[in-house]
N, C-alpha and C positions, 0 to 999 in steps of 0.2 A: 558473529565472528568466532563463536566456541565451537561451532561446529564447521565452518566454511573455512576459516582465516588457511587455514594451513592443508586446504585441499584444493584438488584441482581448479576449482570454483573461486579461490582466495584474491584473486584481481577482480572480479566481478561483482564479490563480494565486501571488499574494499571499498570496493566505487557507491556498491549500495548505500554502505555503511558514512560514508563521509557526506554522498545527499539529501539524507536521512538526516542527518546533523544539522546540516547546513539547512533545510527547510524549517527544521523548530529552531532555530536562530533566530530566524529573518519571521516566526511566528507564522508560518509558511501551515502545518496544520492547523485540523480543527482543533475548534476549544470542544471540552470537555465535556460541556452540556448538549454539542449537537450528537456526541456518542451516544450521551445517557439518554436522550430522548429516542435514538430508535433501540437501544437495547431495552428500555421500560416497554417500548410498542410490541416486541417480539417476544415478552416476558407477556405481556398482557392479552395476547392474540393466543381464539383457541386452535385457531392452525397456522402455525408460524409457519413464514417463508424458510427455506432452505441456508439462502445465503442474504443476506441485507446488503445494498451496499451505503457508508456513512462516508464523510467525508469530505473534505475539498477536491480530491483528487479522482474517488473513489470509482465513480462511472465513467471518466475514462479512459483509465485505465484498465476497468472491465472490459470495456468493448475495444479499447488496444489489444488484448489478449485475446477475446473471443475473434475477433473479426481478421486480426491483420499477425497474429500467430507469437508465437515466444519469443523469436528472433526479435521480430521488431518490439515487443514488447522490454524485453531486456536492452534494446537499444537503446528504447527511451528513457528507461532509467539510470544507465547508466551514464548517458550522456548528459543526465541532470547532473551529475558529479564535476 
């Protein structure tokens, strides 16, 4: 929001920001330990992946964006708001 709140972007950014909220509420992300275990893997690997992805959410969301583009990707999160 310090950088978005007050730019073009600032309803979009809003909406991120209150579903964002609203999922660690409801304990909606991961815990703690499923981050730490793949940041220790990619800490531990002599040739780390690029990007990891962790999460409850994580993958698909990835393939939200790769496959079906930003539009729809920014749909769907925003519509989690």
């Amino acid at each position: 929001m310090e950088r978005s709140g007050n730019s073009a972007y600032s309803d979009m950014a809003k909406r991120i920001e209150i579903a964002t909220r609203r999922s660690y509420e409801r304990s909606g992300g991961s815990t703690a330990s499923v981050i730490a275990k793949v940041v220790s893997r990619a800490v531990k690997s002599k040739r780390p992946q690029t990007r990891y992805a962790a999460g409850k959410y994580a993958r698909s969301l990835i393939f939200i964006r790769k496959w079906l583009g930003d539009r729809v990707f920014d749909r769907a999160v925003t519509r989690a708001a």
